[in-house]
N, C-alpha and C positions, 0 to 999 in steps of 0.2 A: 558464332551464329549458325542456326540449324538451315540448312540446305532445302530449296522450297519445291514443290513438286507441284503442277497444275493440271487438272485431267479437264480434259477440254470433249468433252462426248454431250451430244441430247439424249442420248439412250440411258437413265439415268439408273437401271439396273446394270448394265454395262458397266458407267463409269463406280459403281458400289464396286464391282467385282474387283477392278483395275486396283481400286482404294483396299482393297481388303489384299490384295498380294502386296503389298508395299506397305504394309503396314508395321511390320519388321523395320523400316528401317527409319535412323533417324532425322525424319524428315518434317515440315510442317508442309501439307498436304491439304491443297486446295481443289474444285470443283466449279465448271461452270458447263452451262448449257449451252452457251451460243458464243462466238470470237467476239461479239461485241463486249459478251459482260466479263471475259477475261481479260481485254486491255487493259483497265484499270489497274486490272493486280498485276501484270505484265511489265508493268514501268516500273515495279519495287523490283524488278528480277534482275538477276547478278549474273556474271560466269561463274558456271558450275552450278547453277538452278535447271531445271527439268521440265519439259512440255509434255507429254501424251495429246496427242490430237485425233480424235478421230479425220478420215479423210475426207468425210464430205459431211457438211453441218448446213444446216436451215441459213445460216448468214452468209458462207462463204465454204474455203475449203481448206485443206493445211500450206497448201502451196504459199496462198491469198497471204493465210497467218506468218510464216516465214519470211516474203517476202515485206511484212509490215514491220516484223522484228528487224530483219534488216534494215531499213530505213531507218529505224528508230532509234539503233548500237546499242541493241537489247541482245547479248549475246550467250542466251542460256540454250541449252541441248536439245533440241527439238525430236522425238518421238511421232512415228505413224502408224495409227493403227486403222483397222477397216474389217470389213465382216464379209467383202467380197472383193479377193485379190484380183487386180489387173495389172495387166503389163505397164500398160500407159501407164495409171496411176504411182504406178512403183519407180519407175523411171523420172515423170513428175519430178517427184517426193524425194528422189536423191538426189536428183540437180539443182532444186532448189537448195539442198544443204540437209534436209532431214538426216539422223544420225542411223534411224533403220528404221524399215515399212512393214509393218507386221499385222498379221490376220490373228483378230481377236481371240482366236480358240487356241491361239501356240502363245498366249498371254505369260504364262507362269514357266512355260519350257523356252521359251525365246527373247522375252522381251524382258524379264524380271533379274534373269542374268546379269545381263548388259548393264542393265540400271546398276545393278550393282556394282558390277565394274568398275563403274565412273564414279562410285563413292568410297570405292579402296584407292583409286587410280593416282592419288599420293603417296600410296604404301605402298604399293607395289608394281607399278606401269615403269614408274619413276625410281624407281628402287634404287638404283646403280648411283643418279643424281643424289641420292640422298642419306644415300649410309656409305661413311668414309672405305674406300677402297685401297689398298696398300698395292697395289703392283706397280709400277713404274711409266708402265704404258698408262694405264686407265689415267692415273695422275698428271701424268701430261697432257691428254686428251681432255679431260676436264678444266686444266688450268688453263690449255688454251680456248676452251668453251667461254670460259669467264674473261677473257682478255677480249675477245675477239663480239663479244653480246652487243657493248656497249655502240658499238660500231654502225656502221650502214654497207661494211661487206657484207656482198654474195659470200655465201658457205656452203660446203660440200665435206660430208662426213662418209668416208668410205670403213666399211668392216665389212664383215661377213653376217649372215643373215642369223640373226637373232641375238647381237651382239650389244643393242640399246640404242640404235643408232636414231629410229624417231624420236624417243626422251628425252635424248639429249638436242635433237633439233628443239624440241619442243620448249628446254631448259634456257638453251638460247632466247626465241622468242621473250621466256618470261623475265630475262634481264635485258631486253632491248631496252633502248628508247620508245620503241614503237610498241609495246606490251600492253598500252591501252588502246591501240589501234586492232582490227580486224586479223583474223591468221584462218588462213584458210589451209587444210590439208588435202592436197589431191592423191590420190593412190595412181602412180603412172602407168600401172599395170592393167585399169578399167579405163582409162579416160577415154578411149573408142564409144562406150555406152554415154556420155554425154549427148553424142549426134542423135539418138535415136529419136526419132520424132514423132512426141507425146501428141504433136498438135499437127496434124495435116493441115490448116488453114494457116497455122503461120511455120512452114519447117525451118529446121536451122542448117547452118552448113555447120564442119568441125570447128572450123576457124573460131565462128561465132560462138560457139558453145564452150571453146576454152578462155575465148576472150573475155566472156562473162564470168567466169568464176574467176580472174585474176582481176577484174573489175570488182568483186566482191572483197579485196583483198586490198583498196586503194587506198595506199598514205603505209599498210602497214605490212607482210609477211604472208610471203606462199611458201610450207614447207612441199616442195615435190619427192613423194616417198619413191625412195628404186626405179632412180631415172634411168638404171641399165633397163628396164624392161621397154621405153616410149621403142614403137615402130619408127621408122626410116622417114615417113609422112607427119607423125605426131612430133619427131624432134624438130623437126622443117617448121610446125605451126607454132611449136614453144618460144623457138627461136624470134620468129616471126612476133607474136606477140612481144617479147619482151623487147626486142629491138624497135619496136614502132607504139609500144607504149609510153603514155606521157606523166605515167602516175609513178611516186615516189614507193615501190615495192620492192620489198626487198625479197630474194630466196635465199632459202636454206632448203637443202638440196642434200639426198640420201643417196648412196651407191653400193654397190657389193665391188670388190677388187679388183673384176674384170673390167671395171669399167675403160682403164689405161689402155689396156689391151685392144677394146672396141673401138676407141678412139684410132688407137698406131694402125687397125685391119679394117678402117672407114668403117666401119660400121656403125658407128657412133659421130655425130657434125662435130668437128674440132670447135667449131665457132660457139655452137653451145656449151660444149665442153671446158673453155675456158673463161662463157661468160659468169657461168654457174660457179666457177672454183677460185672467186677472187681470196679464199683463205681456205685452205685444206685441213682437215682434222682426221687423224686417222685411229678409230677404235683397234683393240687387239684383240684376237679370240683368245676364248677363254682358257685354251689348254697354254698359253702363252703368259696366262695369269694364276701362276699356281699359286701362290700368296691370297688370290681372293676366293679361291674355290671351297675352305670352309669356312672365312666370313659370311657368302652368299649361302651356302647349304644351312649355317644354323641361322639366318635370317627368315628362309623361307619354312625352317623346322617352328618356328615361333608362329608364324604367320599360318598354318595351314593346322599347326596344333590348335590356335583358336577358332577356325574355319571347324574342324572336325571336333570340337569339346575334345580332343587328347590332353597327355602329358606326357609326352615322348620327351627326355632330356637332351639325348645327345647320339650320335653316330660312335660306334665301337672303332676299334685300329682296322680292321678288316673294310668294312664300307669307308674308313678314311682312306684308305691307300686303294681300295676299288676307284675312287673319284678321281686319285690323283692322277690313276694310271690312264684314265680316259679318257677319248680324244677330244671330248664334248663336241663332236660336228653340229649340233644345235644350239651351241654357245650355253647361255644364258636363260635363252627358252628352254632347252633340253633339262639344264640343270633344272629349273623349278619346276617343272613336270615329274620330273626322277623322284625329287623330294615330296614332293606330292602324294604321289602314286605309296613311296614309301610310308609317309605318316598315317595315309589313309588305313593301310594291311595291315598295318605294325598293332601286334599283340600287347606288347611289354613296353619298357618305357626308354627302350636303348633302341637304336637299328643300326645291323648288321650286315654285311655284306651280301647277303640270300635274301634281303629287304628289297634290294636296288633293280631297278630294271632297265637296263640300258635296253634303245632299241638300234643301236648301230653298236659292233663291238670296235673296241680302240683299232683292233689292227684292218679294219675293213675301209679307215680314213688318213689318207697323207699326210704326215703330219711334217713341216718343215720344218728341222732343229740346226742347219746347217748355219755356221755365222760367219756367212759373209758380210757382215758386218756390223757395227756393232749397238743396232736397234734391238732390244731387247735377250741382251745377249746373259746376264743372269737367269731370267726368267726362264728363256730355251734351258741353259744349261741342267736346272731346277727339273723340267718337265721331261730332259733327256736322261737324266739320272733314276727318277721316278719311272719312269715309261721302262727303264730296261732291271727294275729291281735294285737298281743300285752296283749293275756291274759296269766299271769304271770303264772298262776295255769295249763295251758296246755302246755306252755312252760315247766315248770322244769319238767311235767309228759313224754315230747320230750325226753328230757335233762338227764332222768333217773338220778334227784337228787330234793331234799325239794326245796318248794318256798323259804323259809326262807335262804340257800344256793346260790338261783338264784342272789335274790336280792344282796347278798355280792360280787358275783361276779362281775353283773353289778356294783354295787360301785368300784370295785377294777380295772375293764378295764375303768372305765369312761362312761360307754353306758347309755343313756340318757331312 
């Protein structure tokens, strides 16, 4: 079924214009003038259908519209658009849940993006969920994803920043029980701009303004993204909420590695800490997963060769062994930007190691090959061997064990 799009503007040269940039894509694409004569079509909408709203209409305003969608468990992606930005309005417009508030003349450079986004955002948001991965880590990380969905544990997925770690919250979600219920995402790192008060006659305190979006979220799922970033006040109010709330919500909860650490040097509520982590998952970085680094490189060589009309086939031995040797500190992200960048330049129909553009070099990032013990100790081995050209003697010095050790290992994983 094609994916519905509804431009909700009285400005009916406006909303032509909106229709004429989205016209590209495969959508069926509706128009209305006023939020009364869009409910009607508003009740066929699905997740993963589309709103454009102007922000302020003859009948009401986008807030109004949101807020009626919610009532309703009309869960398609709500757009704001407007002809004269304010602060208030903007603020409004994202605490209501709007997806982005955008001034109509950055229409085709800001907004037409995004849309699209959310209609690759199974091909490629999701990527890691969705195309088999061979490393050992990623595999167990996902198989406990799928063990642990069914459930009504709190989850807490820690890796490193740009490792997949919202997808796969997200993955969860879509095999709960609760997947026909509400899933609200908050970004832990803004939630201070929830307080901001749109409305002088009736102001909120924080409390209140976090307490409503996990109210938004009742019966079914609050993913909180990089709860290492909540202040010292904002972990206090989480806490708080979820301790004194009465509604059957569940989290799934995203962290980067420090978070342990913030926890053991108070800086982080233990009491939060371990109400969020009733099942831990832990992603691996990518330099930890050399087995998926030219899975995921010719995934995204497919995917960016149809984005740019190319025919690039394949990466040469030189950009293969450029990839291996580095350290990807941008995990995941980093890699499909590299390939990106690459496909886009790329003359011919191969790319080369002079294609590739790292923007951090390997030896500028820590990389920890040492095995203490025995979580991903192929993998290390793989990335330590790689990393030093293949000299055995600098490898096991990585490795923090004898050459003479190195070598048994490799016999005993098979690595060549």
């Amino acid at each position: 079924m094609a994916r519905q799009i509804l431009i909700i503007d009285d400005n009916v040269s406006d909303s032509n214009e909106i229709k004429r940039h989205l016209s590209g894509l495969r959508a069926e694409i509706y128009q209305a003038l006023r939020i009364g004569m869009a409910k009607e079509e508003l009740t066929k909408f699905n997740k993963g259908d589309i709103v454009i709203c102007d922000f302020k209409l003859p009948d009401g305003d986008a807030v109004e519209l949101i807020e009626w969608l919610d009532k309703k468990n009309i869960r398609c992606s709500v757009f704001v658009v407007t002809d004269v930005e304010t602060v208030a309005d903007a603020v409004a417009s994202f605490r209501a849940g709007a997806k982005d508030y955008v001034n109509k003349r950055l229409i085709g450079e800001l907004l037409l993006p995004k849309i699209k986004a959310l209609f690759v955002k199974n091909d490629v948001s999701n990527f890691p969920l969705l195309f088999s991965r061979k490393s050992n880590g990623c595999l167990c990380a996902y198989s406990s994803a799928h063990r642990v969905a069914p459930t009504n544990l709190n989850v807490l997925i820690i890796g490193e920043s740009g490792v997949g770690k919202e997808p796969l919250a997200q993955e969860i979600y879509d095999l709960s029980t609760k997947s026909d219920k509400p899933c609200v995402l908050l970004d832990c790192g803004t939630l201070h701009y929830l307080a901001l008060n749109h409305n002088t006659k009736h102001p909120v305190t924080l409390l209140e303004a976090v307490a409503a979006q996990f109210r938004k979220a009742q019966g079914g799922t609050v993913i909180l993204d990089n709860v290492q970033l909540l202040s010292p006040d904002m972990q206090s109010i989480i806490l708080h909420v979820l301790t004194n709330s009465k509604h059957d919500t569940r989290i799934i909860a995203t962290a980067t590695p420090n978070i342990t650490e913030m926890v053991a040097e108070e800086s982080f509520l233990s009491a939060l800490f371990y109400k969020i982590k009733e099942f831990t998952i832990t992603l691996p970085p990518l330099r930890e997963c050399q087995d998926d680094i030219p899975l995921l490189a010719d995934f995204y060589l497919r995917h960016y060769n149809n984005e740019f009309g190319k025919n690039v086939k394949r990466f040469d031995n030189s950009a293969q062994k450029a990839m291996r040797l580095h350290s990807w500190p941008g995990n995941i992200r980093e890699l499909k930007h590299v390939v990106r960048v690459a496909v886009l330049k790329s003359c011919g129909d191969i790319i080369s190691k002079d294609n590739l553009e790292f923007d951090t070099p390997a030896s500028c990032v820590h990389m920890n090959f040492r095995l203490d013990d025995s979580s991903f100790e192929k993998a290390k081995i793989t990335s330590a061997i790689a990393h030093t050209g293949g000299n055995m003697a600098q490898a096991a010095k990585l490795l923090g064990i004898s050459e003479r050790a190195l070598w048994a290992k490799r016999k005993k994983y098979g690595l060549k």
